[in-house]
PASEBA-1860 file (N, C-alpha, C; in nm, 3 decimals):
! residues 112
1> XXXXXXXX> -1.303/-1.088/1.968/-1.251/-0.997/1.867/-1.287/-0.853/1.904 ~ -1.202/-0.802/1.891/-1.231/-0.614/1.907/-1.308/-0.521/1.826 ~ -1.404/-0.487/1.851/-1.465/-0.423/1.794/-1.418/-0.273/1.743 ~ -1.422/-0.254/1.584/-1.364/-0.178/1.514/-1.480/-0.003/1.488 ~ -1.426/0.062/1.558/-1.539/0.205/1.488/-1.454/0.273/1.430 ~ -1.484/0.319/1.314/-1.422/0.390/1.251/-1.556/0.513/1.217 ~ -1.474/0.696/1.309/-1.518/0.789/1.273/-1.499/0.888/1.200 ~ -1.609/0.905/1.101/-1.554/1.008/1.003/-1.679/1.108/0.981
9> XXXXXXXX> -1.623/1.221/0.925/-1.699/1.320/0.946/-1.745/1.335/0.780 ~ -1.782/1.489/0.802/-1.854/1.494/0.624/-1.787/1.559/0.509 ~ -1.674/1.464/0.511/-1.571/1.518/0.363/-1.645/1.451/0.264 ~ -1.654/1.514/0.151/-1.700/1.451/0.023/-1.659/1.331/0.010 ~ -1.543/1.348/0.005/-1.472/1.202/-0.096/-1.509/1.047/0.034 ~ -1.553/1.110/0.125/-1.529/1.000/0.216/-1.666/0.938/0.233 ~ -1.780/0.949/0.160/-1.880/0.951/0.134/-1.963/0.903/0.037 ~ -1.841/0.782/-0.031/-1.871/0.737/-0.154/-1.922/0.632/-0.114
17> XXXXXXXX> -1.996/0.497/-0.204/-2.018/0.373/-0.180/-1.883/0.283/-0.180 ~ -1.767/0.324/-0.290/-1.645/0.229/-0.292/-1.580/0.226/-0.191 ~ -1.636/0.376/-0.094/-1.524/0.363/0.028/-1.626/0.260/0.148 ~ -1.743/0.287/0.132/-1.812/0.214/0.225/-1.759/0.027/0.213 ~ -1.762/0.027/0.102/-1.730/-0.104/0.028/-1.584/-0.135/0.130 ~ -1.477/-0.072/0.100/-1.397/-0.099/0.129/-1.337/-0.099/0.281 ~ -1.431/-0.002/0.349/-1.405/-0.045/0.456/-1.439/-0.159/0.539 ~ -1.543/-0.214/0.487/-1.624/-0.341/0.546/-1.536/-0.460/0.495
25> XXXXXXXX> -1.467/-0.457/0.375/-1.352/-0.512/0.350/-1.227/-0.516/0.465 ~ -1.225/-0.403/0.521/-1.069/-0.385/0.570/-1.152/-0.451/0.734 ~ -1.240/-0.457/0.762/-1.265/-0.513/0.884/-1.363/-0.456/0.987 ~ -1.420/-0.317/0.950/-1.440/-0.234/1.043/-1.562/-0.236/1.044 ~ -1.657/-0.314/1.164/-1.762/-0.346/1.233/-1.900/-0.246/1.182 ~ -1.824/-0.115/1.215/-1.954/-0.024/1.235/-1.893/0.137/1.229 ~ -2.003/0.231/1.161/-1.947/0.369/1.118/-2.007/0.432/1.205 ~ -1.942/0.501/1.280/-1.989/0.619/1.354/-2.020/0.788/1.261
33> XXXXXXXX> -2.158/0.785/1.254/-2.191/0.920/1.109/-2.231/1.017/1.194 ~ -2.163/1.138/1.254/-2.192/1.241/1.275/-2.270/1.367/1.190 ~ -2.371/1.467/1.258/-2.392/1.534/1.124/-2.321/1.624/1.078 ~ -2.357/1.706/0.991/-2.254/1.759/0.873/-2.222/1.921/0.994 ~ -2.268/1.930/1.074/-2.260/2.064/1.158/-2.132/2.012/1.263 ~ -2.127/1.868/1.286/-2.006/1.865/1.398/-1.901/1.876/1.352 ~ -1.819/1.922/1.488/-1.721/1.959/1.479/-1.590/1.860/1.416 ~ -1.460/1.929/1.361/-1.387/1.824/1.340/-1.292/1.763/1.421
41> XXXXXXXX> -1.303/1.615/1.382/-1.255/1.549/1.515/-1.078/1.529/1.497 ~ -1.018/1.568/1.379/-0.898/1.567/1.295/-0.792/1.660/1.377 ~ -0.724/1.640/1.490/-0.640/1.695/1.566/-0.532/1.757/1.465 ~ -0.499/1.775/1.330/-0.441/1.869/1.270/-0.497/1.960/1.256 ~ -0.649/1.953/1.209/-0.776/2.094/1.131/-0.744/2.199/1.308 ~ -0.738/2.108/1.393/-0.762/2.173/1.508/-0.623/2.303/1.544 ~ -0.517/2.216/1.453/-0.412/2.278/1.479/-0.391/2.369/1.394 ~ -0.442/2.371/1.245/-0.456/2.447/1.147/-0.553/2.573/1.172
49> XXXXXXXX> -0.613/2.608/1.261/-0.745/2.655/1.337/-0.628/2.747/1.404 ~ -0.576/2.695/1.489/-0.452/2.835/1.585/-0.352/2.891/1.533 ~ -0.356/2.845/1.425/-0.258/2.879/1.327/-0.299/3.042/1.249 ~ -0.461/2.960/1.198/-0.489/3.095/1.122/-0.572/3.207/1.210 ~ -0.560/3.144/1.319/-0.556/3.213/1.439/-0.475/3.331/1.434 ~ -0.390/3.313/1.489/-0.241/3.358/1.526/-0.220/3.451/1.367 ~ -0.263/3.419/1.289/-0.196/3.489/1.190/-0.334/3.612/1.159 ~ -0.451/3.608/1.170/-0.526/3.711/1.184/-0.536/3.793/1.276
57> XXXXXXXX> -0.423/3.723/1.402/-0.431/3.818/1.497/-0.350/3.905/1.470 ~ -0.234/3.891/1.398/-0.123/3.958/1.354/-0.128/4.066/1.186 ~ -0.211/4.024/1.127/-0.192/4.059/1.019/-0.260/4.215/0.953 ~ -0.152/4.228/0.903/-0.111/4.380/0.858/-0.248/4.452/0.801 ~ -0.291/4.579/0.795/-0.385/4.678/0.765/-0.344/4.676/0.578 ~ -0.281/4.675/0.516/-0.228/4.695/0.423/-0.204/4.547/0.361 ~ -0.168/4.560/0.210/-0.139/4.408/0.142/-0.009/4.357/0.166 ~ 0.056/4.257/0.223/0.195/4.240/0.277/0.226/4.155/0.115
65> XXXXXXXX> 0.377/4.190/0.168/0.458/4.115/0.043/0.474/3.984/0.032 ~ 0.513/3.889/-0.024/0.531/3.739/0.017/0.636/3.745/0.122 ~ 0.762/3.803/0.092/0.822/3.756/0.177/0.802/3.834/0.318 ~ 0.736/3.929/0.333/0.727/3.955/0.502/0.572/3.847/0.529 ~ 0.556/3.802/0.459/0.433/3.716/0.525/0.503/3.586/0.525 ~ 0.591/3.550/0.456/0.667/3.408/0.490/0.729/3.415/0.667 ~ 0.807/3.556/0.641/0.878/3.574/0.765/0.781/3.554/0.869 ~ 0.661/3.627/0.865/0.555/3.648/0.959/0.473/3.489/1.009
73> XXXXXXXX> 0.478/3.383/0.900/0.437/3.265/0.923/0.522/3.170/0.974 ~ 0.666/3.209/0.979/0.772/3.149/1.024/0.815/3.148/1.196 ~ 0.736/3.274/1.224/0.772/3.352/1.352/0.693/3.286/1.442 ~ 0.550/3.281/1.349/0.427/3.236/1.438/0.423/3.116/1.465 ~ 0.504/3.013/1.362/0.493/2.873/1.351/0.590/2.830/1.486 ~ 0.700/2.879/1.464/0.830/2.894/1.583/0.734/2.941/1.703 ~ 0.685/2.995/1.768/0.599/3.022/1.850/0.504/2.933/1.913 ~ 0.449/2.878/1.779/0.341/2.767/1.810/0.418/2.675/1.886
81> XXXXXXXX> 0.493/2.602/1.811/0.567/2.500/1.834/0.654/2.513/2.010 ~ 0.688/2.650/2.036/0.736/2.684/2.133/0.683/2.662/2.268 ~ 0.566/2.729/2.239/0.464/2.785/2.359/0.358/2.759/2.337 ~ 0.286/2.623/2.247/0.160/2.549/2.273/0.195/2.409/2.238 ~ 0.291/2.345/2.269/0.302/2.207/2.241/0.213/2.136/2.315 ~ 0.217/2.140/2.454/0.065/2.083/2.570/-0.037/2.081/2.438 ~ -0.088/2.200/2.383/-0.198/2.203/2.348/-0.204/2.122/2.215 ~ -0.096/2.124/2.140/-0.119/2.017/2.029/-0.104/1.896/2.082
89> XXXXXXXX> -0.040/1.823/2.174/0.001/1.751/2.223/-0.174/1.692/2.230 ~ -0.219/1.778/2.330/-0.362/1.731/2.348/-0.482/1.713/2.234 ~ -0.461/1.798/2.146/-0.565/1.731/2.012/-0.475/1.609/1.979 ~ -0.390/1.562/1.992/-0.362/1.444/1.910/-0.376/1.301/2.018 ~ -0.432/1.359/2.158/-0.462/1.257/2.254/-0.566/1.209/2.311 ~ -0.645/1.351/2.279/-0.762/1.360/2.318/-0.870/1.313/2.280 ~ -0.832/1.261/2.143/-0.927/1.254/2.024/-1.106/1.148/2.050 ~ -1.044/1.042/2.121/-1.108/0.945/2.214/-1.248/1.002/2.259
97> XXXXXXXX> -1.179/1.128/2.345/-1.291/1.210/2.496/-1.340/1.289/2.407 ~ -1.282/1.340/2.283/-1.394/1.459/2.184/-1.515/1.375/2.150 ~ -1.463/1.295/2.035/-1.551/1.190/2.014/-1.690/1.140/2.104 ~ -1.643/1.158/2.224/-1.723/1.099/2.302/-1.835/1.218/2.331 ~ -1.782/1.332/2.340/-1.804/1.447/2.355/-1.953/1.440/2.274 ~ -1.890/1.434/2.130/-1.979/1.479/2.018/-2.073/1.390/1.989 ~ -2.023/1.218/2.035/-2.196/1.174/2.057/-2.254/1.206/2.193 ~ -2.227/1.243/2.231/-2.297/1.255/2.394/-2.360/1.409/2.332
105> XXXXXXXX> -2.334/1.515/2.261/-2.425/1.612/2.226/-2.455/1.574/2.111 ~ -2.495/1.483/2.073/-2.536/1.456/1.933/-2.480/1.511/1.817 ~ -2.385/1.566/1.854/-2.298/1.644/1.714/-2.324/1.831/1.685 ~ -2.332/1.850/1.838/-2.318/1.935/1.899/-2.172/1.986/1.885 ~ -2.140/2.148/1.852/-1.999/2.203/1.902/-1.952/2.179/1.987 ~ -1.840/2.164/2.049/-1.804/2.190/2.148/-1.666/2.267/2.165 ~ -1.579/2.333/2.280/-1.495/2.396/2.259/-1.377/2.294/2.341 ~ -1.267/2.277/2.289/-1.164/2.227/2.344/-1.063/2.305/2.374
END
């Protein structure tokens, strides 16, 4: 039988006893508990990260309106999608070798 790890980091809700409960229900061997300083292993947060990236790199001296900041999040998103797909591509592949990453520094940063 295959041995099941399921890793999760330090969201509140994920931290309850009903969920502990339930995962030992659903099958899963053993929890991999990182500490509350590592990094997240969630290849969206990662993508949500260049995002607000990209938009502090851009953003106006002055209070912008909704709609030039819609436009402005539209431009950047079109962009993302354009000219870093490799790179999302890779948080959503990589996830495995981070992991591995972050027990091998004990839950240590690291930069991807």
């Amino acid at each position: 039988m295959t041995r099941v790890l399921l890793v999760k980091d330090h969201e509140r809700c994920l931290w309850q006893e009903t969920k502990f409960e339930a995962e030992k229900k659903s099958g899963f061997d053993s929890l991999l508990n990182f500490p509350k300083c590592s990094p997240d292993l969630n290849a969206s947060e990662g993508w949500w990260k260049r995002l607000k990236d990209k938009l502090a790199e851009g953003a106006p001296t002055v209070m912008e309106a909704r709609p030039a900041f819609l436009t402005r999040l539209r431009r950047i998103v079109t962009w993302l999608n354009r000219n870093a797909w490799n790179d999302c591509r890779a948080l959503c592949w990589n996830q495995k070798e981070r992991a591995r990453d972050v027990i091998r520094l004990k839950g240590a940063r690291r930069a991807w």
